[in-house]
MDTraj code that builds the backbone (N, CA, C; nanometers):
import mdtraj as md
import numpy as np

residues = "UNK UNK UNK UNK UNK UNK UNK UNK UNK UNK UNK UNK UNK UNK UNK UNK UNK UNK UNK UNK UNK UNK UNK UNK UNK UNK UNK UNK UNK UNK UNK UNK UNK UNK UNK UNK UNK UNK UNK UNK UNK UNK UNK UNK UNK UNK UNK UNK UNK UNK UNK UNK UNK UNK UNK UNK UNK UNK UNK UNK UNK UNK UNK UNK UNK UNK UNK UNK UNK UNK UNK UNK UNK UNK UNK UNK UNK UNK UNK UNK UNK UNK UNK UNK UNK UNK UNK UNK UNK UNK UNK UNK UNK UNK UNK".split()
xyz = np.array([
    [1.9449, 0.6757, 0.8511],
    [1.8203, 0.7071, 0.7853],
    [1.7080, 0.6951, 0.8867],
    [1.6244, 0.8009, 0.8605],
    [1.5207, 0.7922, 0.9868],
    [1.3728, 0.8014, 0.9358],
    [1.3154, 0.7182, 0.9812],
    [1.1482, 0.6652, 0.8723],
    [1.0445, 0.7319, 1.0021],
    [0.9819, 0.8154, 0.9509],
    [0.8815, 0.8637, 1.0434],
    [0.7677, 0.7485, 1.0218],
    [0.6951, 0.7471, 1.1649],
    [0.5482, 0.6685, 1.1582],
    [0.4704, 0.6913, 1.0542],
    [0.4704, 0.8330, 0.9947],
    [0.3596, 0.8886, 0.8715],
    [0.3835, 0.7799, 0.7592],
    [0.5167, 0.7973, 0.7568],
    [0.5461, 0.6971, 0.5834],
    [0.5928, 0.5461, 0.6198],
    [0.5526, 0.4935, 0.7430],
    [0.5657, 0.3497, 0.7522],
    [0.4239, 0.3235, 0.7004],
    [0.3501, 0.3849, 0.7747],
    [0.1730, 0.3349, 0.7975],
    [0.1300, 0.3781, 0.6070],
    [0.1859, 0.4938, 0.5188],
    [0.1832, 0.4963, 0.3964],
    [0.2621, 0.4100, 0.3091],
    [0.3529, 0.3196, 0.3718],
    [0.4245, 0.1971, 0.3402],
    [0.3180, 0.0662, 0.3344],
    [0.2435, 0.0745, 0.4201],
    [0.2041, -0.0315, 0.4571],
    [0.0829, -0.0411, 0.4108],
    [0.0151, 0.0850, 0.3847],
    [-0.1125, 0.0923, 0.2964],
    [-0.0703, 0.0836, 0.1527],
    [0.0463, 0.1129, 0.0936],
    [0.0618, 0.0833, -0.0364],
    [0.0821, -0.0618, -0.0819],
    [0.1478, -0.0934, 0.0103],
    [0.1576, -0.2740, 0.0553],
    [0.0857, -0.3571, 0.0378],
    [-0.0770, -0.2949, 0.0665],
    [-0.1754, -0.4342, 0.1146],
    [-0.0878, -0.4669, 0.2549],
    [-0.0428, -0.4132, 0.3280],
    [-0.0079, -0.4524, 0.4888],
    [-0.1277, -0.4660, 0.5590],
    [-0.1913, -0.5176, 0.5906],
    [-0.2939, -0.4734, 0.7268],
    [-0.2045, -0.5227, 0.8695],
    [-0.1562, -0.3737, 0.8998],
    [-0.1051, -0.3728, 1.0389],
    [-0.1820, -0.3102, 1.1423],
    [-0.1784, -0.4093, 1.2505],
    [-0.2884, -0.3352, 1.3910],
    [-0.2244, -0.2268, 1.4514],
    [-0.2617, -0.1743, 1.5174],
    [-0.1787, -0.0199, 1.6151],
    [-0.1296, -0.1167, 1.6743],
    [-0.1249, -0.2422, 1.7723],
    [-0.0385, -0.3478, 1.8508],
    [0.0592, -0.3737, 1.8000],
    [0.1080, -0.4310, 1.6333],
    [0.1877, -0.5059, 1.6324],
    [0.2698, -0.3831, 1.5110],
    [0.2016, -0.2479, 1.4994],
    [0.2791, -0.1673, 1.4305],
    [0.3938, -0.1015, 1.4827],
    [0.4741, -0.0610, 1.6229],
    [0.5389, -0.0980, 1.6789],
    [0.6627, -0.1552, 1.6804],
    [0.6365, -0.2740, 1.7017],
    [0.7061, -0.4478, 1.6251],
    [0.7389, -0.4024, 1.4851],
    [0.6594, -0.4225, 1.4079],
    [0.7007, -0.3436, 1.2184],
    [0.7501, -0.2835, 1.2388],
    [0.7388, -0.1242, 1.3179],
    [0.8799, -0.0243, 1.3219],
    [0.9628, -0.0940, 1.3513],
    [1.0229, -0.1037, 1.4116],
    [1.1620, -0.1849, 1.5309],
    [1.1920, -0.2731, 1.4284],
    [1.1424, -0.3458, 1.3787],
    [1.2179, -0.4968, 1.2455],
    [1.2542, -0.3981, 1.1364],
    [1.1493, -0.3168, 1.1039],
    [1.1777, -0.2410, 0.9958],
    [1.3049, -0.1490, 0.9832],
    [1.3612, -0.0780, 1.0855],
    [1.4585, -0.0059, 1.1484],
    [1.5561, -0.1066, 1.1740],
    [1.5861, -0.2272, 1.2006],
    [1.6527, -0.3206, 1.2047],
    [1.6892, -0.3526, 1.1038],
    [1.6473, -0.3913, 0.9376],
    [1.6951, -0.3933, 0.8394],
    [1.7273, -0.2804, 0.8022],
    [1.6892, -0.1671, 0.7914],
    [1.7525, -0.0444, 0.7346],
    [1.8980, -0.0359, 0.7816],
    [1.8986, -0.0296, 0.9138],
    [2.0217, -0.0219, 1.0036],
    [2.1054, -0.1570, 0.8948],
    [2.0861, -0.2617, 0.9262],
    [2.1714, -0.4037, 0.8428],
    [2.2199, -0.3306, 0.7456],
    [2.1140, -0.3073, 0.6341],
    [2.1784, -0.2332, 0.5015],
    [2.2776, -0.0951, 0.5029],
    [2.2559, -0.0182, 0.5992],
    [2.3421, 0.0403, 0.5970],
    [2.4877, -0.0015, 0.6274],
    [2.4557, -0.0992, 0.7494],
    [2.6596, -0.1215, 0.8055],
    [2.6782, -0.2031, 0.6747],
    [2.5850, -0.2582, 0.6165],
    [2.6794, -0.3557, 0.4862],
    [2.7421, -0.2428, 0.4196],
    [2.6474, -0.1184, 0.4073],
    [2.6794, -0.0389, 0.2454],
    [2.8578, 0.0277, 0.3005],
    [2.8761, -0.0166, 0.4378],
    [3.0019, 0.0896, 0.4574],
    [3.1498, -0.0368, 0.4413],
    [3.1026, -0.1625, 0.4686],
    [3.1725, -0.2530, 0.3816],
    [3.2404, -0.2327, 0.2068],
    [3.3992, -0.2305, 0.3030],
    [3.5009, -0.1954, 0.1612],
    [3.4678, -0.3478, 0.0713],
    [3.4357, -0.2689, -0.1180],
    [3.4344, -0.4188, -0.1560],
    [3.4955, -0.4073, -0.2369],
    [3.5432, -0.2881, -0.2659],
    [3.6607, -0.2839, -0.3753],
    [3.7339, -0.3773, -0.4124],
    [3.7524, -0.4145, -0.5860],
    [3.8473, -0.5498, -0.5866],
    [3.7878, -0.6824, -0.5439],
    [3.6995, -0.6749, -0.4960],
    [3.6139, -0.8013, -0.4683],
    [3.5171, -0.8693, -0.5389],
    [3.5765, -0.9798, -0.6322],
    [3.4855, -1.0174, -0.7570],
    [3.3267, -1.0762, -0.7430],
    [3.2287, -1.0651, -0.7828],
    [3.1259, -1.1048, -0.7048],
    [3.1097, -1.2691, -0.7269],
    [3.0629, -1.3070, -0.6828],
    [3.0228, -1.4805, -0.7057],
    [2.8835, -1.5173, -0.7161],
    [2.8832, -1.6046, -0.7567],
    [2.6960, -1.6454, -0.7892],
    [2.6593, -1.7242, -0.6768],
    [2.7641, -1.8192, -0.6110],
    [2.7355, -1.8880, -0.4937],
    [2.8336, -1.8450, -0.4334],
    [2.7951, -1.8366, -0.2769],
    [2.9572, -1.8360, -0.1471],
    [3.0224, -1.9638, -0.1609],
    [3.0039, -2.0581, -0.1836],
    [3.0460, -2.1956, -0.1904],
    [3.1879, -2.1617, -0.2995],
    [3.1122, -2.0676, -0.4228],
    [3.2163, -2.0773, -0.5517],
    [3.2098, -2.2524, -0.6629],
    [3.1052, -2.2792, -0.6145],
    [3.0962, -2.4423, -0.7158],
    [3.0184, -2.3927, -0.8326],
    [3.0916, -2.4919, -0.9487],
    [2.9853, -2.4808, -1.0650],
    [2.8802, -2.5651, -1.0662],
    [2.8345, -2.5342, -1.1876],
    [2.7033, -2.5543, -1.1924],
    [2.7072, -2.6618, -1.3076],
    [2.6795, -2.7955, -1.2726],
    [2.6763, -2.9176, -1.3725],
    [2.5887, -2.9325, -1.4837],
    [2.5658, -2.8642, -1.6397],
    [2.4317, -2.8547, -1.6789],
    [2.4782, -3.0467, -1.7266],
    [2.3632, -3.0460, -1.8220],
    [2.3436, -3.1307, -1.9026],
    [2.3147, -3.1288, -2.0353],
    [2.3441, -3.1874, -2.1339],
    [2.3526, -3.1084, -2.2820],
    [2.2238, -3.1335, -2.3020],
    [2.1428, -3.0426, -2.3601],
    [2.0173, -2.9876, -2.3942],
    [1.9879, -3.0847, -2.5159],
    [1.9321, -3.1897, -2.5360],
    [1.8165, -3.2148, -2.6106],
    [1.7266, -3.2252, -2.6317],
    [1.6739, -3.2283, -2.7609],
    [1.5031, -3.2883, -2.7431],
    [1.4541, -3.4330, -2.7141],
    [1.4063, -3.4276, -2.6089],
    [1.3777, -3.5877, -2.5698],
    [1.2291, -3.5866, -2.5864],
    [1.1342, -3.5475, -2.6190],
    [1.0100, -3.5443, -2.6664],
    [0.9813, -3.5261, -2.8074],
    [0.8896, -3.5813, -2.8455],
    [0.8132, -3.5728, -3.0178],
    [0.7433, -3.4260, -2.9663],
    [0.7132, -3.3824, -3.0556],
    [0.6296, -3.2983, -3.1472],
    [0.5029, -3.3599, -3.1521],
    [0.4065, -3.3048, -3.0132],
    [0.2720, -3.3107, -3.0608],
    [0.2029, -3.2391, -3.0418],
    [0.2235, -3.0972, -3.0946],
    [0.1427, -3.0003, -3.0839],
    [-0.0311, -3.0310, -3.1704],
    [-0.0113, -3.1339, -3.2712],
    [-0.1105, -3.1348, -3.3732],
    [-0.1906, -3.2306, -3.3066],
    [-0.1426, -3.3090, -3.2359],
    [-0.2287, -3.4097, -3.1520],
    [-0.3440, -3.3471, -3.0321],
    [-0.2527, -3.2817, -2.9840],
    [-0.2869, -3.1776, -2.8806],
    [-0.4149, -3.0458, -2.8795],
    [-0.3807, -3.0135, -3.0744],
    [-0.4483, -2.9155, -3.0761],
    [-0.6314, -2.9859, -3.1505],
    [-0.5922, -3.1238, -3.1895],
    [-0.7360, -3.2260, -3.1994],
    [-0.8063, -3.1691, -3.1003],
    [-0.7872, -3.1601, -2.9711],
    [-0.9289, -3.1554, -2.8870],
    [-0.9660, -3.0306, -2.8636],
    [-0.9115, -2.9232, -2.9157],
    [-0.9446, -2.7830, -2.8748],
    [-1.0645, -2.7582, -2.9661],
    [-1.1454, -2.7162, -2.9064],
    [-1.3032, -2.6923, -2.9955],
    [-1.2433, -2.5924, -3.1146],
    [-1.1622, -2.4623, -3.1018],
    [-1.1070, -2.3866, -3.2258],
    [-0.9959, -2.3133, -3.1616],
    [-0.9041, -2.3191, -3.3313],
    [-0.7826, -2.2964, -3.2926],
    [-0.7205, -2.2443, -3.4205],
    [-0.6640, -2.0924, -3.3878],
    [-0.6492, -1.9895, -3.4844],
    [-0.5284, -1.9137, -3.4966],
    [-0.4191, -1.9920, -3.5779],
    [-0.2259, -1.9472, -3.6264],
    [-0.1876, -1.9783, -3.4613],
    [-0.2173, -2.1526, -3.4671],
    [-0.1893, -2.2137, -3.2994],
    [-0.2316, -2.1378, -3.1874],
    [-0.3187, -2.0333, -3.1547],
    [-0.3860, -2.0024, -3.0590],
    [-0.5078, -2.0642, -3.0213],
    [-0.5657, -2.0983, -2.9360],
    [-0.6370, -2.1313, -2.8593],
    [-0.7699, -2.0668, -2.8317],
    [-0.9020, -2.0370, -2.9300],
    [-0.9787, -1.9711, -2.9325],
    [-1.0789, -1.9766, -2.7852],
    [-1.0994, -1.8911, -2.7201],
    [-1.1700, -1.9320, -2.5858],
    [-1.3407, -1.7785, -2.5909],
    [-1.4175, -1.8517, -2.5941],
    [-1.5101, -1.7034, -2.5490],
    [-1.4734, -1.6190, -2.4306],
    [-1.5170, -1.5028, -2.5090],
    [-1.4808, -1.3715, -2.4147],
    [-1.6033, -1.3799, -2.3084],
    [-1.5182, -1.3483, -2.1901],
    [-1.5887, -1.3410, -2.0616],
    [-1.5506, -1.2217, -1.9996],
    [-1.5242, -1.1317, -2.0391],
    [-1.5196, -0.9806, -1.9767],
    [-1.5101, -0.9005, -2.0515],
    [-1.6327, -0.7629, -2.0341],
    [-1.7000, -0.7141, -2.0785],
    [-1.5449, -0.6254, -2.0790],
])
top = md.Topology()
chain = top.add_chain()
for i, resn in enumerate(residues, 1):
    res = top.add_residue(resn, chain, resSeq=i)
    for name in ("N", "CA", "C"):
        top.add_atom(name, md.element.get_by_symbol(name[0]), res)
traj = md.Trajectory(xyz[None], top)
């Protein structure tokens, strides 16, 4: 795959990039460096190859889910100057 200068520098303005003419260059060359990566992966046979969530292959230890806190939404909602089907009334500040 071959990325002309036109649509890096339109890459990079869609971005929010601010790249200098010095170090745009450098961005090509890294940038062309991952493209290249992704490609030799994509020619990697993976057929038959189950995917995993970690390389390790370890599970994952949860812990049984309870509620370890009260219920104080009503306590909570005492200090709100107003408060409307539990929302949080705030003045509008943009027009």
């Amino acid at each position: 795959m071959s990325i002309q200068e036109k649509d890096l520098k339109k890459m990079a303005e869609l971005s929010k990039i601010d790249i200098s003419e010095e170090d745009f260059e450098d961005f090509e060359l890294k940038l062309k460096n991952i493209i290249k990566l992704v490609d030799e992966l994509n020619t990697v046979n993976v057929k038959g190859v189950e995917p995993m969530a970690h390389p390790l292959d370890q599970k994952q230890i949860l812990r049984k889910d309870d509620i370890t806190e009260k219920n104080q939404i009503k306590e909570i909602e005492r200090s709100a100057p107003e408060i409307k089907n539990s929302h949080y009334i705030v003045p509008k500040f943009v027009e």
